[in-house]
DONUMAR-866690 format. One record per residue (C-alpha): x, y, z. Coordinates in pm, whole numbers, plus 50000, padded with zeros to 5 digits. Example, Ala and Ser with C-alpha at 12.3 -4.5 7.8 and 13.67 -1.06 7.14 Angstrom:
512304955050780;513674989450714;
END
This chain:
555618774665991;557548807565940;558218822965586;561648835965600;561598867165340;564528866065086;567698879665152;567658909564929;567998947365008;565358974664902;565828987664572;563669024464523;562419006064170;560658978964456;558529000264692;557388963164825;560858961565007;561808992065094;561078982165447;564368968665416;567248988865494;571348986165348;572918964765604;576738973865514;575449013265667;574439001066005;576868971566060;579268994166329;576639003566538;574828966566508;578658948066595;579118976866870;575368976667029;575689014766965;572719030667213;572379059266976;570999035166705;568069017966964;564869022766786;566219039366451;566649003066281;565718966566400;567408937166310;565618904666149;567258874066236;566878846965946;568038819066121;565658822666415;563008840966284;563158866766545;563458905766512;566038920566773;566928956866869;570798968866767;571308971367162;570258931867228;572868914367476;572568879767269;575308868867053;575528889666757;574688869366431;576398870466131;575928900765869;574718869465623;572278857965852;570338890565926;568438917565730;567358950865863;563998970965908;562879005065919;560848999666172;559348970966435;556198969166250;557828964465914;560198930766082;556548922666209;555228926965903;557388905665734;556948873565936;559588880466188;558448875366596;559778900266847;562618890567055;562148883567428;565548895067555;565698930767391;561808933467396;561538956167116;558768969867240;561248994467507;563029008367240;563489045967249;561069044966955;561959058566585;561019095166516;558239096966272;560099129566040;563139118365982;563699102165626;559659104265545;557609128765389;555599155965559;552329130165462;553779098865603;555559118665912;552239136365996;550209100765945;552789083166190;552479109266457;548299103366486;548589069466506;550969070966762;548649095266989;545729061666891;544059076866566;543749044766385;541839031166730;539189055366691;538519056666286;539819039965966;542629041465734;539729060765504;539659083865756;543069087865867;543629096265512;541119118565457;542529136965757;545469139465529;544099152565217;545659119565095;544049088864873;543939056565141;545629040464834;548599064864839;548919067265189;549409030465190;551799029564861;554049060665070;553339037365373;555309006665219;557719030065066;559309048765380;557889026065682;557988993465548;554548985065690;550928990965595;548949018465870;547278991066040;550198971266072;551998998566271;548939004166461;548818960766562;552178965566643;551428997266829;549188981567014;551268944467052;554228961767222;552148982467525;550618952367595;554028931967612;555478962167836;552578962268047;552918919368103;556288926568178;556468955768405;552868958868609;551058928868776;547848942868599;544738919268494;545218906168178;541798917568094;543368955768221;545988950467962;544358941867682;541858968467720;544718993967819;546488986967489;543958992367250;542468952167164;538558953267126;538388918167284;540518893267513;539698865567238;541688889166970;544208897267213;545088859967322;545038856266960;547338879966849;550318869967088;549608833967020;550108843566625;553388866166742;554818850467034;553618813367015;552478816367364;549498829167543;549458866767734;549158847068087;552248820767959;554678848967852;553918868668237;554578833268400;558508838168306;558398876568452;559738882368816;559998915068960;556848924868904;555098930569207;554568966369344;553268975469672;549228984869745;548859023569621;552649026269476;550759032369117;551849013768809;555279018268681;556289017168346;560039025768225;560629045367887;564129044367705;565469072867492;567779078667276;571289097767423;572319125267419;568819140367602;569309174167822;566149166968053;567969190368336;567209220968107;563539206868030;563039202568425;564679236568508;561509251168249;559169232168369;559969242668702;559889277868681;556999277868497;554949253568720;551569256568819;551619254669213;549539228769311;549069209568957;552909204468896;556059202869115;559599191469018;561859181869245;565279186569105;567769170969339;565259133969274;565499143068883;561529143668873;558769155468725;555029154868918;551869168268830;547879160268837;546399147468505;542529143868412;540819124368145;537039124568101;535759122468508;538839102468615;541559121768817;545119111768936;548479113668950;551969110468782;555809113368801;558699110368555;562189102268720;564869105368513;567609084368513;570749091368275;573329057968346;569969040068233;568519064867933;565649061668031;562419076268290;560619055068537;557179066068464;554749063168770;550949067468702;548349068768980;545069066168731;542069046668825;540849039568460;543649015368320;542179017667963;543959051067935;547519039468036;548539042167663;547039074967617;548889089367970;552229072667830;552239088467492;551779119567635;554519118967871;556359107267567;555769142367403;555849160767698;559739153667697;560129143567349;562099110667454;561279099167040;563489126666910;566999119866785;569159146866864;572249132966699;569949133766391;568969171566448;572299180366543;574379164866223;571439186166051;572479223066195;576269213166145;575739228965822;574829259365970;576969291866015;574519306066281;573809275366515;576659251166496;578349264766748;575399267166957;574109231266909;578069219267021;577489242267381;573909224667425;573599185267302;570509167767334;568319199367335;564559186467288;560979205467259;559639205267590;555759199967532;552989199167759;550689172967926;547409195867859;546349224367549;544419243067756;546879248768020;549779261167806;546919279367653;545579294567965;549399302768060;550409322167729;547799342667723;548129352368068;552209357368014;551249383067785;552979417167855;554029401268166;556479384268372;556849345268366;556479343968744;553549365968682;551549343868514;552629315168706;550939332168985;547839344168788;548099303568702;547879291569043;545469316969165;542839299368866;543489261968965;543159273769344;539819290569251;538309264868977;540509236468970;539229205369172;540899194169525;543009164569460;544639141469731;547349120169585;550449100969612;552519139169665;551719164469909;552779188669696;549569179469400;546469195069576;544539209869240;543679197768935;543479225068663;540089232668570;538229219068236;537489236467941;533989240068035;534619253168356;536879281668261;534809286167992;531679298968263;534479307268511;534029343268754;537769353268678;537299389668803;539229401169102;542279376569092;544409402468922;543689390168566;543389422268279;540199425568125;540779417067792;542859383967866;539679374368097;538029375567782;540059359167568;540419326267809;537069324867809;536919327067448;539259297567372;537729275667648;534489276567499;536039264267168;537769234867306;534879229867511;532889227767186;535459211566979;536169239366771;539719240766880;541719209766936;545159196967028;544969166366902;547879171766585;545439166466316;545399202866224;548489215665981;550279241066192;549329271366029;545529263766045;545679254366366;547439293466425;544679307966226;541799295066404;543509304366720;544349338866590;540379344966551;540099349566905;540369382867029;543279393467263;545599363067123;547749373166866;550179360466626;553419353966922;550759337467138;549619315966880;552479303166781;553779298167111;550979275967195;551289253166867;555119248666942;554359239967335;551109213467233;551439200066826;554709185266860;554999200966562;558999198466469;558609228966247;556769250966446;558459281066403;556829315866646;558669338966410;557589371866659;559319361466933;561359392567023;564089369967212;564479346966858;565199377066658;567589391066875;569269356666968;569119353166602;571759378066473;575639379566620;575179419066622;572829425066861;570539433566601;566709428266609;565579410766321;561789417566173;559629393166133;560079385765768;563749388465819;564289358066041;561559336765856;563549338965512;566589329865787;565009300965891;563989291365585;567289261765580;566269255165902;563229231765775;561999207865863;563629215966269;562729245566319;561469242766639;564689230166752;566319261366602;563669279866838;564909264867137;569169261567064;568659293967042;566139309567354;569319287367513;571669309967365;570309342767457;569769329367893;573169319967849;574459350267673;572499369067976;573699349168243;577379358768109;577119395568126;
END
């Protein structure tokens, strides 16, 4: 039988419902369906007992009748079952930073990239520097939800995607979304949905895709989201051969490689839907989850740029730039050692350059691939390969031979990683250590791969000229004390203004 929770909204003196959120500050956007507000609240329904996005096309219940949630996991949490018209599990997703501390923010983002699959809480928070006890106290406090719970509900809403949009094995799905078992995953959407994984695909149509067409899997976002400016860097720095965009079809393509598996992808955007139609050519299904998070961060479709904007409203230097360019995100990067491989080659060089230097090392090293796109023939080489790689006589300096060798071996060996568990600043030390990568480079690198939303590369000649209005250069230490208001976005800062300056140029 399900245990309605009491009407009653969070009080900071009752960390135990602080999941709850003030329904009289969301009530436009819930009457109105607003878009913007998909994924930043959910909506618990007390007469049903059901959990709804703001955007679902049902009636909309009475303000007396509903209470609302940080988060999906914290409706879940709190005996509510997720509604099968909005399927909460497409929502744009809530960005882990905003209204959390750095702890909680940080704790979020690994178990979104599958942490919590791998190790324990205990470990999570040790990761952390955190008690387990505290990170669950902070946990209740700002998410609503324990770490485990957001991880089952993680995990809950994949598979309910994948049942919805592929004709995959149920035994592919539960695997795919993280479940150790097909017993515990028949019994967790028995618990949630009152209905078994093979009942709930019985009411799907529309499923069925062609031999070799790949599974497809569509991913909302929140508006406004300025992918053309993400494709148009993507696509002049592409690696020929790994990646090609195609900018009249609004898509992204480009070879990916886990462990000994190979294949394929492509991200279409779509803006009348919000949203990108995610194709992925992968042989191993258990890694579906692990290809759609990073595609995730690749474009940062989480972000809330309304959010970020209201932020730098307040400020003299940007505002005007953040009205000329909405929805500016943090392009990221499908692999480290790629963006790695390309900054340190870009160095003292031209972008085109290194794109060629690029391609010249996945032509030499990088494995032949025949996919679903004639225009995906490499696959860009492993750590370990580069790592033992011949690059002489391809055009590549000396000393940045060295130094891709260098890092290579210490991904290879596990000394570096890009997994996010590393604070910023650590992660720029270690990286630092090498010889022939400096501080620019560094940074660079952590903003492209951490999805870090303060990652800040301070050097960057273009950010402390774009950074003044007269056409100064900045030092250094001059436009890190600037930037100092910018926290905790200043990574979006980086990018409003590299905008600024190509559009300053393009003007003159």
């Amino acid at each position: 039988m399900f245990n309605f929770p009491s009407p009653l909204i969070c009080s900071d003196e009752s960390p135990e419902m602080t999941a709850l959120i003030n329904t009289d500050e969301f009530e436009n956007a819930r009457q109105s369906r607003d878009p913007r507000f998909d994924g930043r609240f959910f909506i618990g329904v007390l007469t049903t007992g059901i959990y709804c996005r703001p955007v679902c096309p049902v009636r909309i219940p009475k303000k007396e009748n509903v209470q609302l949630y940080r988060s999906a996991a914290s409706a879940a949490e709190a005996g509510f079952r997720p509604c099968l018209r909005c399927r909460p599990e497409s929502s744009p997703g809530t960005p882990a930073w905003i209204g959390a501390p750095y702890k909680v923010s940080k704790a979020l983002h690994l178990i979104a990239r599958g942490n919590l699959d791998r190790s324990s809480v205990d470990e999570l928070a040790e990761q952390l520097s955190i008690g387990s006890r505290q990170l669950s106290r902070l946990f209740q406090q700002y998410v609503g939800a324990s770490p485990i719970a957001v991880a089952q509900t993680q995990r809950l809403h994949f598979a309910k995607k994948l049942l919805d949009e592929t004709n995959l094995p149920l035994s592919e799905v539960c695997f795919a979304a993280g479940f150790g078992s097909v017993r515990r995953f028949n019994a967790v959407f028995q618990s949630t949905y009152a209905r078994s994984p093979k009942e709930l695909r019985k009411g799907v149509r529309g499923r069925q895709r062609s031999k070799g067409e790949g599974i497809r899997v569509r991913l909302s976002y929140r508006p406004p989201l300025d992918w053309k400016s993400m494709l148009a860097y993507l696509e002049y720095r592409k690696i020929p051969g790994v990646e090609y965009i195609d900018l009249e079809q609004n898509a992204y393509y480009r070879t990916i490689a886990i462990g000994e598996s190979v294949g394929d992808i492509c991200a279409q955007f779509s803006e009348i839907e919000h949203s990108v139609m995610l194709q992925i050519n992968f042989p191993d299904t258990r890694h579906l989850y692990h290809i759609v998070e990073k595609i995730r961060l690749l474009f940062d479709l989480k972000a809330d740029s309304e959010e970020i904007e209201r932020f730098f409203m307040n400020d003299a230097l940007l505002k005007k730039i953040v009205k000329k360019n909405p929805g500016t995100r943090v392009t990221g990067c499908w692999d480290g050692l790629e963006v790695t491989v390309r900054a340190i080659l870009g160095q003292q060089v031209t972008v085109k350059a290194a794109t060629t230097l690029a391609g010249r090392v996945a032509e030499r090293y990088g494995e032949n691939y025949n996919g679903s796109s004639v225009h995906l023939t490499r696959v860009f080489p492993a750590a370990e390969t580069l790592a033992n790689a011949d690059l002489n006589g391809m055009g590549i300096v000396g000393q940045r031979i060295a130094a891709i060798k260098a890092v290579a071996a210490k991904i290879a060996t596990g000394e570096i990683v890009f997994d996010g568990v590393l604070e910023t600043e650590e992660f720029v030390r270690r990286v630092c250590e090498i010889k022939g990568i400096g501080d620019w480079t560094a940074h660079y690198i952590a903003l492209r791969v951490l999805s870090d939303p303060d990652a800040f590369p301070y050097s960057d000649l273009i950010l402390r000229r774009a950074a003044t209005n007269n056409q100064e250069t900045l030092t250094p230490k001059a436009l890190l004390e600037l930037a100092e208001v910018w926290r905790p976005w200043r990574a979006y800062a980086v990018i409003f203004l590299w905008k600024h300056y190509q559009q300053i140029a393009r003007s003159k």
